[in-house]
C-alpha positions in Angstrom: 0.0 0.0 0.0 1.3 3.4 -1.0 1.9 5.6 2.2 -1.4 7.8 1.8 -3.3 4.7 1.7 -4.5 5.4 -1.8 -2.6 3.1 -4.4 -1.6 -0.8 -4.2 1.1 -2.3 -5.4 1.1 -5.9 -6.4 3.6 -8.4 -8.6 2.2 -11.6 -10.5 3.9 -14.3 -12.0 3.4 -16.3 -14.7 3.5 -20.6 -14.7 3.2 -22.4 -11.8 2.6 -22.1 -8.6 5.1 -23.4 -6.5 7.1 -22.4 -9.2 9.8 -25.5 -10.4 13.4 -25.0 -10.8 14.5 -23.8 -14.1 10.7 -23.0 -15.2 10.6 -19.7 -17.4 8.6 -16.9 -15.6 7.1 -14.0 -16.0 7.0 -11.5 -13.2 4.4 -8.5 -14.3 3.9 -5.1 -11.5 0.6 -3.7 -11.5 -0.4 -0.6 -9.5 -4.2 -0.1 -8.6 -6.4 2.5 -7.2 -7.7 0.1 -5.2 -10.9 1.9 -3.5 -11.6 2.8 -7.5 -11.0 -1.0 -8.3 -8.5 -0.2 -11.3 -5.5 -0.6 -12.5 -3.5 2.5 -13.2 -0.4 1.8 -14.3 0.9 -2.1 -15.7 4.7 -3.1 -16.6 6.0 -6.6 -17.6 10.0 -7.5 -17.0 11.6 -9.7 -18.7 11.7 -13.8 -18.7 14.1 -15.7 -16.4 14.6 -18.8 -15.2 14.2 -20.2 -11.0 16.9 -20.6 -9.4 14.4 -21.2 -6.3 11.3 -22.6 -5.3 9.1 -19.9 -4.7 5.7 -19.7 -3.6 5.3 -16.5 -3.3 5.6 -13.2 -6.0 8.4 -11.3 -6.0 8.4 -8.3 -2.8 7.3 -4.6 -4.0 7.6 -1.3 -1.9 6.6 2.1 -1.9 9.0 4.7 -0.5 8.1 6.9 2.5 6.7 9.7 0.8 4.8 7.1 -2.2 7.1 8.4 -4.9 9.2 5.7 -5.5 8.6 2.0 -6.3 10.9 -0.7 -5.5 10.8 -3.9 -7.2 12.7 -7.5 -6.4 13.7 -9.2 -9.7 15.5 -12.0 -8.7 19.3 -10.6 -7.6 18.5 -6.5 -8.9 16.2 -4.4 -7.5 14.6 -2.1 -9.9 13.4 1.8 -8.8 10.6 3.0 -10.4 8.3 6.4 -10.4 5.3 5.5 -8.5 2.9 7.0 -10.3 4.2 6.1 -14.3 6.4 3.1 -13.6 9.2 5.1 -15.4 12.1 3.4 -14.4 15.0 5.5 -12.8 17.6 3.1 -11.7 18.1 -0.7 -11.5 20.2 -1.8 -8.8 22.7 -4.8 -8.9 23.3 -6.1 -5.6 26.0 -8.8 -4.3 23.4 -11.9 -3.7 24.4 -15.3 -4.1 24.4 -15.5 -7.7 22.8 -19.2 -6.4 20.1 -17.5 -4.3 17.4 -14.5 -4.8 16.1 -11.9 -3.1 13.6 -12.8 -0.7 12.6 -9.4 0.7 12.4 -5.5 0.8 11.6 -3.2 3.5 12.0 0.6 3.1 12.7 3.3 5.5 9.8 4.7 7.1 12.2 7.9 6.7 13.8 8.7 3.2 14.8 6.7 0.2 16.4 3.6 2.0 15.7 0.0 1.5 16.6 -3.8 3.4 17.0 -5.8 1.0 17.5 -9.9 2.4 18.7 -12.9 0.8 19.6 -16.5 1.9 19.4 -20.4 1.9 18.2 -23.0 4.6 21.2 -21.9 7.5 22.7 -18.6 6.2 22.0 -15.5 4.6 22.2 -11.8 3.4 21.0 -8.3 4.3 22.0 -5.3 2.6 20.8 -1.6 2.9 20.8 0.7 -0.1 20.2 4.0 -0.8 17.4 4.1 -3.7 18.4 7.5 -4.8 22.2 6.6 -5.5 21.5 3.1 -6.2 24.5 3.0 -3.3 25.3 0.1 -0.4 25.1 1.3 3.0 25.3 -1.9 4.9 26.0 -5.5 3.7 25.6 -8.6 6.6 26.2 -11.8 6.7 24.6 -14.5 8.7 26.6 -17.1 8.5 24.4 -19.7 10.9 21.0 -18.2 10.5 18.5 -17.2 7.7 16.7 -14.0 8.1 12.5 -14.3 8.4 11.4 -10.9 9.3 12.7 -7.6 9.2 11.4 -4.0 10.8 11.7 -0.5 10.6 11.1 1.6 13.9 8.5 4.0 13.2 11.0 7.3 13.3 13.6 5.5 10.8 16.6 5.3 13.5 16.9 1.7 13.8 15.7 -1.5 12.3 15.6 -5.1 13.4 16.1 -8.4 12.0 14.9 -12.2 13.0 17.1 -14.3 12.2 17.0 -18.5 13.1 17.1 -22.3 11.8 14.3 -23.8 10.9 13.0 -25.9 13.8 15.6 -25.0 16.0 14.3 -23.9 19.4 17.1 -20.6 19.5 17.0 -17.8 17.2 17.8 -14.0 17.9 17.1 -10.3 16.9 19.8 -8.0 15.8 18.7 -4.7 16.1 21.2 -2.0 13.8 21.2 1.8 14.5 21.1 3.8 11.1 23.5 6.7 12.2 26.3 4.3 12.3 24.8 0.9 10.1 26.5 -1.6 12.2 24.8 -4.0 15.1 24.2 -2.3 18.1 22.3 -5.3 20.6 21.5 -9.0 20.1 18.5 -10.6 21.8 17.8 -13.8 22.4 14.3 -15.4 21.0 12.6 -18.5 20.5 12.7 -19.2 16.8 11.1 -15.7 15.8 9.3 -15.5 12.3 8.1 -11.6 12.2 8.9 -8.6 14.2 6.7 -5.4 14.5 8.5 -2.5 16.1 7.0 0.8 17.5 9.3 3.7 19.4 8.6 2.2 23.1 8.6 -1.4 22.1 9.8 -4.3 20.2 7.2 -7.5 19.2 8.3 -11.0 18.0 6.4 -13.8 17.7 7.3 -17.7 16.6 6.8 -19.6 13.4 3.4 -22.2 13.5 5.9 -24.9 12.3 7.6 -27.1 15.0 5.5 -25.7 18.2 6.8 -28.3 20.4 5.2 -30.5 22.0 4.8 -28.6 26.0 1.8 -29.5 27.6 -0.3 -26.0 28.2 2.3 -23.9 26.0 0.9 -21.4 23.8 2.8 -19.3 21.3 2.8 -15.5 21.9 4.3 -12.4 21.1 7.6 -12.2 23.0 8.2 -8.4 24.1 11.3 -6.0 24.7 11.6 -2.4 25.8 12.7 0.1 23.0 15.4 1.9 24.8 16.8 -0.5 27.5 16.2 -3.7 25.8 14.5 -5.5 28.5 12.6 -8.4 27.8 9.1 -8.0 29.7 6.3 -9.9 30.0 4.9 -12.1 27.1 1.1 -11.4 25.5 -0.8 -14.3 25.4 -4.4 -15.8 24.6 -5.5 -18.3 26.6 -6.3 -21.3 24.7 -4.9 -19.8 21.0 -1.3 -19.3 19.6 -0.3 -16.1 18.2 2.2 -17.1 15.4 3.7 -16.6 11.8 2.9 -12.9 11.2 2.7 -10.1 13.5 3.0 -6.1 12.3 2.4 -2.6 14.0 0.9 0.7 12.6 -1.1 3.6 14.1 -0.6 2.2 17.8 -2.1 -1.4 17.1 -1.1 -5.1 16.7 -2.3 -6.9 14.1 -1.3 -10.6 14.2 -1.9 -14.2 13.5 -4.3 -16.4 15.8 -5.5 -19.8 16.1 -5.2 -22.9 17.8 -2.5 -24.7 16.5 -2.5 -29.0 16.8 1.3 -30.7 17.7 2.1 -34.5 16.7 5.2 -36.0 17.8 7.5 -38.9 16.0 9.1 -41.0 18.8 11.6 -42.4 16.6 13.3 -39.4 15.6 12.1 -37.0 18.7 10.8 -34.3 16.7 7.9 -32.3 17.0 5.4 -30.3 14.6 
């Protein structure tokens, strides 16, 4: 959604769906004035081939102020004019050539983007400035994937989830943007999205591999802004709160529902 809450951006792909390796796609960008119901602007890239399986279409974001659009195309990242889809710049970045971009976040502040990348137990982020087509930050992780990153509200820092799949420890790296380097690591179980406001932080687990607790219910794990305390959990009684969590205008909006565990004895794992 475009910042004044009056356009929407979406990408489609062609073939498919989960799309197979080496499958020729399509990926078309189509921008809607969604309370009118139509389309208002339509642009088509170029055919390529996976290099991934993929079931879902490629990330698109609006700037801050709505006047740029970035698009994921598998390892560039194309800037285009919002409102015409007159391309400005495309952006080459230094993912795996064996890997694509997964995601793109940018700033709530300015012409900035996080751009992640990664396979099943490492991975990339990378900030660039849209404007310059420049690299501000590049990470690696080299034990970790990355599942969820967010901006706080007032542009001065962003976080980043990062954990194996299944495995019961993952963390948070939160990076200031005066300095773009690491500035605390907090411990998590297994986090799959983050929502971050100016007074606190909000992470919450992935519905895969819940474990197998009696009485345990996922929740939204929850740290102080400033001091990076961890406080008290939210939780429902009787529901999990999992896979998707996100913060605007002073409210939560998340994922609930009651999710079912089954156990295989032989092997000792739990989903």
């Amino acid at each position: 959604l475009s910042p004044d809450d009056r356009l929407l951006a979406v990408t489609t792909e062609s073939g498919s769906t989960p799309q197979r390796l080496g499958q020729e796609t399509e990926v078309s960008l189509e921008v809607w004035d969604y309370r009118q119901r139509k389309a208002v602007a339509t642009m088509r890239f170029a055919p390529y081939r996976r290099l991934t399986h993929r079931t879902i279409p490629r990330p698109v974001r609006f700037s801050s102020d709505g006047s740029l659009l970035a698009v994921a195309d598998v390892a560039t990242v194309r800037v285009l004019e919002a409102s015409t889809l007159k391309p400005l710049r495309t952006i080459r970045t230094a993912v795996d050539p064996n890997w694509e971009i997964h995601s793109i976040e940018t700033s709530p502040v300015g012409h900035l983007a996080i751009i992640t990348s990664g396979g099943y137990e490492r991975g990339h982020v990378f900030v660039y400035d849209l404007d310059a087509g420049t690299l501000l930050l590049g990470w690696d992780l080299p034990q970790n994937t990355s599942h969820s990153v967010s901006w706080r509200p007032d542009g001065t820092q962003f976080a980043i989830a990062a954990s194996r799949f299944c495995s019961r420890l993952g963390e948070v790296d939160i990076f200031a943007t005066n300095s773009w380097s690491p500035i605390k690591t907090l411990e998590t179980r297994n986090s799959d999205s983050l929502a971050f406001s100016n007074e606190r932080l909000y992470a919450v687990q992935s519905g895969s591999c819940k474990g197998l607790l009696r009485g345990r219910h996922l929740g939204i794990e929850v740290f102080d802004a400033h001091g990076w305390k961890r406080l008290g959990p939210m939780l429902l009684k009787g529901k999990d709160i999992h896979d998707f969590i996100s913060f605007a205008n002073g409210r939560l909006l998340a994922d609930i529902g009651e999710l079912k565990t089954d156990h295989d004895w032989l092997d000792g794992t739990s989903w």
